[in-house]
C-alpha positions as CSV (number, residue, x, y, z in Angstrom):
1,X,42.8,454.9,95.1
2,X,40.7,456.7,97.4
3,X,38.0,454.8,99.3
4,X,35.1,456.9,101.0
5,X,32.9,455.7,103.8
6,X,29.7,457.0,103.6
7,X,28.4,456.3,107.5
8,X,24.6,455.7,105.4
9,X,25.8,452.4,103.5
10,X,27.7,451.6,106.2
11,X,24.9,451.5,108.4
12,X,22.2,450.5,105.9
13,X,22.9,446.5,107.2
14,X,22.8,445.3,110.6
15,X,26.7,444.9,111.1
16,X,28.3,442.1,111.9
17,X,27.9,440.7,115.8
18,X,31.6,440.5,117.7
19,X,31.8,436.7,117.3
20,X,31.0,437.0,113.4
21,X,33.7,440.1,112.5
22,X,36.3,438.0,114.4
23,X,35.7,434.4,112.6
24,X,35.9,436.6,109.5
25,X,38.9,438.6,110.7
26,X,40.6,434.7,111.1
27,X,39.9,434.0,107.8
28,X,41.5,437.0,106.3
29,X,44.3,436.7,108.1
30,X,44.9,433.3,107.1
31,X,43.4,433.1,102.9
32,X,43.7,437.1,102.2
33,X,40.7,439.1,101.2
34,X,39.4,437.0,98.5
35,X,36.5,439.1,97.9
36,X,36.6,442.3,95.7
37,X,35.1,445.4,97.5
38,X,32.4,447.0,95.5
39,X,32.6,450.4,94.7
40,X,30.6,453.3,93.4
41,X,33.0,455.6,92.1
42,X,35.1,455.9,95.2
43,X,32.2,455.3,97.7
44,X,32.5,451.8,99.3
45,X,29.2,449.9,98.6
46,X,30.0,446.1,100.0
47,X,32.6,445.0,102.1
48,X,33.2,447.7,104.8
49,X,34.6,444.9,107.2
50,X,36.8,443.5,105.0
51,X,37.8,447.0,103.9
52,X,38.4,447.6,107.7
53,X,40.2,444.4,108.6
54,X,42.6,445.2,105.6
55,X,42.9,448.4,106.6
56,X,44.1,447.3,110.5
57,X,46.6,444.7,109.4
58,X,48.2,446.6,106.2
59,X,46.8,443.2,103.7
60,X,45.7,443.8,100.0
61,X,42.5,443.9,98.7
62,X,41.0,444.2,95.0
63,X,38.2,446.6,94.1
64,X,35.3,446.3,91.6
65,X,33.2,449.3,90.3
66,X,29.5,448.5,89.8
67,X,28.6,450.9,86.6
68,X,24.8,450.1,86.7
69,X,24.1,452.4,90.1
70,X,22.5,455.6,89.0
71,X,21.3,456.6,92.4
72,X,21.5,455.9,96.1
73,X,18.5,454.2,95.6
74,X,20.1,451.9,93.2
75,X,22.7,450.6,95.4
76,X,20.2,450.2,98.5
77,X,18.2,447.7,96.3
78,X,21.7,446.1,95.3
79,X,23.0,445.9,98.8
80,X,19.5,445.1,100.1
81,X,19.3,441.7,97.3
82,X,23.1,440.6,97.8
83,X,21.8,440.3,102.0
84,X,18.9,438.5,100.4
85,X,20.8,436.1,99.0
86,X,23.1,435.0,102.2
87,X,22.5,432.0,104.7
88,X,23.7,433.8,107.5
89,X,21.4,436.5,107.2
90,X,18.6,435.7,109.9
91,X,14.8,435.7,109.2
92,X,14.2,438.4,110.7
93,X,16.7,440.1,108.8
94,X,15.7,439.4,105.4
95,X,12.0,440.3,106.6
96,X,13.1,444.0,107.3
97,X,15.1,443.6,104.2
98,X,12.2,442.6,102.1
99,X,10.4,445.0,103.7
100,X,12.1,447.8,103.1
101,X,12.9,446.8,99.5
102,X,8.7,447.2,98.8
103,X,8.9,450.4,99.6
104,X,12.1,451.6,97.5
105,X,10.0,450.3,95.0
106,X,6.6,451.5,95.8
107,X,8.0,455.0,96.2
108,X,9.5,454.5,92.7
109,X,6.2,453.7,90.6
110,X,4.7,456.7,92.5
111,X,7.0,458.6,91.0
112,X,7.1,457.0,88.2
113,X,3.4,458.0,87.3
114,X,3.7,461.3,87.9
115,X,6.7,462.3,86.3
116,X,7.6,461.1,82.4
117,X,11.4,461.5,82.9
118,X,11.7,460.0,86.3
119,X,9.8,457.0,84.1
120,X,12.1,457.0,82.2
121,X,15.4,456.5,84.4
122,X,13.2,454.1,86.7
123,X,12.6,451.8,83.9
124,X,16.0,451.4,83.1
125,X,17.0,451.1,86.7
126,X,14.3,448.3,87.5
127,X,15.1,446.4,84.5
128,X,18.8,445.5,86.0
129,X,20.3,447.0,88.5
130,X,23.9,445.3,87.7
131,X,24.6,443.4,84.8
132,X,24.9,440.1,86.9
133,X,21.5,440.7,88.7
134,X,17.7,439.8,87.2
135,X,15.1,441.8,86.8
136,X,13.9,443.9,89.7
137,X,10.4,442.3,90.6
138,X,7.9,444.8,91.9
139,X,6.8,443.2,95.6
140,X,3.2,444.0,95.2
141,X,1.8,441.3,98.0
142,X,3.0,439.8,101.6
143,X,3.4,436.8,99.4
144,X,5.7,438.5,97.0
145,X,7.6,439.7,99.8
146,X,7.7,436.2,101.6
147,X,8.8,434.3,98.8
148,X,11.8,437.3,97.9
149,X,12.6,436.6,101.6
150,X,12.6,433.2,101.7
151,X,9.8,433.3,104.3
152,X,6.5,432.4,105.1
153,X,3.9,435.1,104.9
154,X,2.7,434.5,108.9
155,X,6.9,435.0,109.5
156,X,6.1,438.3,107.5
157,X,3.5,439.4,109.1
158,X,5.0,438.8,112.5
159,X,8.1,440.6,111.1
160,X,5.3,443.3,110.3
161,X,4.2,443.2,113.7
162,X,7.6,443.7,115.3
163,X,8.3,446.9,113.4
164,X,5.3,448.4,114.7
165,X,4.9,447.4,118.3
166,X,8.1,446.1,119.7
167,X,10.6,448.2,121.6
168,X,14.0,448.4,120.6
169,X,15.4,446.4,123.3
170,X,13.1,443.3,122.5
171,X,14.1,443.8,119.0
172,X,18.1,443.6,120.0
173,X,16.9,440.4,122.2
174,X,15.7,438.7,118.7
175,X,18.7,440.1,117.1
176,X,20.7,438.3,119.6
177,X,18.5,435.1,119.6
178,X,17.3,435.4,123.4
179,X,13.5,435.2,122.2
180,X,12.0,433.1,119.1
181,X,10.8,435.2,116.0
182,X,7.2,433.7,116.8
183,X,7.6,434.5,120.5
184,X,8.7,438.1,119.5
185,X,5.3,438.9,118.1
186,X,3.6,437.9,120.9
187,X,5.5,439.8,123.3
188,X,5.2,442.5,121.1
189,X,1.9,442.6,122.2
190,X,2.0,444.1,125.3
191,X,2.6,447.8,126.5
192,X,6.4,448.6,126.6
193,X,6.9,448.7,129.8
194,X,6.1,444.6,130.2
195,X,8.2,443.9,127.2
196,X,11.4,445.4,128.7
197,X,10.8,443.7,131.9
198,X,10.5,440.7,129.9
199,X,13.6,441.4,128.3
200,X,15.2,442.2,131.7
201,X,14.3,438.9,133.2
202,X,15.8,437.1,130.2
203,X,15.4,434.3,127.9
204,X,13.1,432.4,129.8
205,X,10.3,435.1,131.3
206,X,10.7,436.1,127.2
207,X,9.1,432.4,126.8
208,X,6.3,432.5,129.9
209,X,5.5,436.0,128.1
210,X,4.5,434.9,125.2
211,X,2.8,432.2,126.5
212,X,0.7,434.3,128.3
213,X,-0.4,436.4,125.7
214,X,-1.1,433.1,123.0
215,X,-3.1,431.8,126.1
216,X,-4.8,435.3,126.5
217,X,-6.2,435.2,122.7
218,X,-7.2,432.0,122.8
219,X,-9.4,432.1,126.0
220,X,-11.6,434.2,124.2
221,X,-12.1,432.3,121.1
222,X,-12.6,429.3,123.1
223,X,-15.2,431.1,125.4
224,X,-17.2,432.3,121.7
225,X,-16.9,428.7,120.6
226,X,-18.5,427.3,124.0
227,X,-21.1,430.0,123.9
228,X,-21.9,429.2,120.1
229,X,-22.3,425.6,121.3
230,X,-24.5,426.3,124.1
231,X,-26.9,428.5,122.0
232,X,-27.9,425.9,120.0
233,X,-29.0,423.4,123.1
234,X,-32.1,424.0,125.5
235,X,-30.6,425.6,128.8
236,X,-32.6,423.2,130.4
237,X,-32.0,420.0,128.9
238,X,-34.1,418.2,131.6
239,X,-37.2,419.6,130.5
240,X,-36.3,418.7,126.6
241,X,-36.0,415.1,127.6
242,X,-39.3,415.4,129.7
243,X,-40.9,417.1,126.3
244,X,-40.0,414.0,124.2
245,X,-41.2,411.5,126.8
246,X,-44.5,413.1,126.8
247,X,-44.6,413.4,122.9
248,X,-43.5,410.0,122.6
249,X,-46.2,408.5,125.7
250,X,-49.3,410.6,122.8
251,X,-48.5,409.2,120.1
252,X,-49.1,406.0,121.6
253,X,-51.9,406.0,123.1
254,X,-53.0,407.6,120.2
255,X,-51.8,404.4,118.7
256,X,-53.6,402.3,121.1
257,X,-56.8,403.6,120.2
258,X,-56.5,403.2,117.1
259,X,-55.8,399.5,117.6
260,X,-58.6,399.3,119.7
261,X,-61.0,400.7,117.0
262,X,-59.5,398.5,114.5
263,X,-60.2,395.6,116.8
264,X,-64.3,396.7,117.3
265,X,-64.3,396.9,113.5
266,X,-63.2,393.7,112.3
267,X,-65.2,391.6,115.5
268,X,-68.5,393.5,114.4
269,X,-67.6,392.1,110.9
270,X,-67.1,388.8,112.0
271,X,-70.6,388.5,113.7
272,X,-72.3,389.6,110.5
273,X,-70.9,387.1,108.7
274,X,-71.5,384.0,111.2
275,X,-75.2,385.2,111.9
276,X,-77.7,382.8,110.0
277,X,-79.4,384.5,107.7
278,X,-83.2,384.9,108.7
């Protein structure tokens, strides 16, 4: 049978790092290639280290043809869920995976609505993609994406973040795991120039970096929140105090007097009624 590599699939998944294609070259050699290699007519879909490790050390291998792909597009969501679906796939791999599955999707309903027999075949196409596969469920919110993802949507929108700001060497440093995915976002914060000095420097400048810039954003807030405060209390709070002490000393003499007058009133009274009577 002929196999064909097409370099797109192949690099459609971050590959394997050097210490995870060697663990799985050891198990191949010892248990075979237990895994079939998924196939689109002679185009390899899944399994293009296996099909290379094979390949190297002349072992056998069995091959499966997926009949459900009716475009590229097809197999990208296929490959894109079966990476969904593996432990060893980091966070902020199924993020970008998740990611980029919205928008294979999104692309789809626009075309979709604007062309009846593209309806038609997308239907059919996001109704199963494989026989052994649910339901393609459209990823209309960062929740929807979170939850196909297995993530949190903050961890999604940091992902977001990442795409958009960071420069490709601090991505390959959260790749590697030399900075946090949390961290990441921060960093990716400043210009590029101070995130690949902070790559430079290494795991631990990676760290005071984005401590710097959490402690940055929250100066301000805290400075607001102080101000806020402050607003609502006389800027000279001497002058209140000497304010209520002067209200307070009023009301009583006002008080006084009125005791006083109270006093006259009820001694006049008591004189009328002890005078004889004439």
């Amino acid at each position: 049978m002929n196999i064909t590599i097409s370099p797109e699939l192949k690099a459609y998944i971050d590959p394997l790092t050097p210490d995870e294609h060697d663990a799985l070259e050891r198990s191949i050699l010892a248990e075979g290639c237990r895994d079939a290699l998924v196939l689109w007519g002679e185009t390899l879909v899944d399994g293009h280290n296996r099909y290379g490790i094979c390949q190297k050390h002349g072992l056998p291998f069995q091959t499966v043809q997926n009949t459900r792909f009716q475009s590229m597009e097809d197999v990208h969501l296929w490959m894109i869920d079966q990476h969904l679906g593996r432990r060893s796939v980091s966070d902020f791999e199924r993020g970008v995976l998740a990611l980029r599955k919205r928008e294979i999707l999104a692309a789809r309903r626009g075309r979709a609505a604007t062309d009846d027999a593209v309806s038609q075949h997308e239907a059919q196409a996001v109704q199963a993609l494989s026989s052994d596969q649910p339901a393609v469920k459209p990823l209309h919110s960062r929740e929807d994406i979170a939850k196909a993802a297995r993530l949190s949507s903050s961890q999604v929108v940091q992902i977001e973040k990442i795409q958009r700001q960071a420069t490709p060497e601090l991505v390959e440093a959260l790749k590697a795991g030399a900075v946090s995915l949390n961290a990441a976002a921060a960093v990716a914060s400043l210009p590029e120039e101070e995130q690949k000095a902070a790559v430079s420097a290494g795991k631990d400048e990676l760290k005071q970096a984005a401590k710097r810039v959490r402690e940055s954003k929250r100066r301000p807030r805290e400075e607001d929140a102080e101000g806020a405060s402050n607003a609502m209390v006389p800027v000279d709070e001497g002058d209140a105090l000497r304010a209520q002490v002067a209200a307070l000393q009023a009301e009583n003499a006002s008080l006084r007097e009125q005791v006083a007058a109270l006093r006259r009133r009820l001694g006049e009274s008591d004189e009328q009624v002890q005078r004889p009577a004439p």
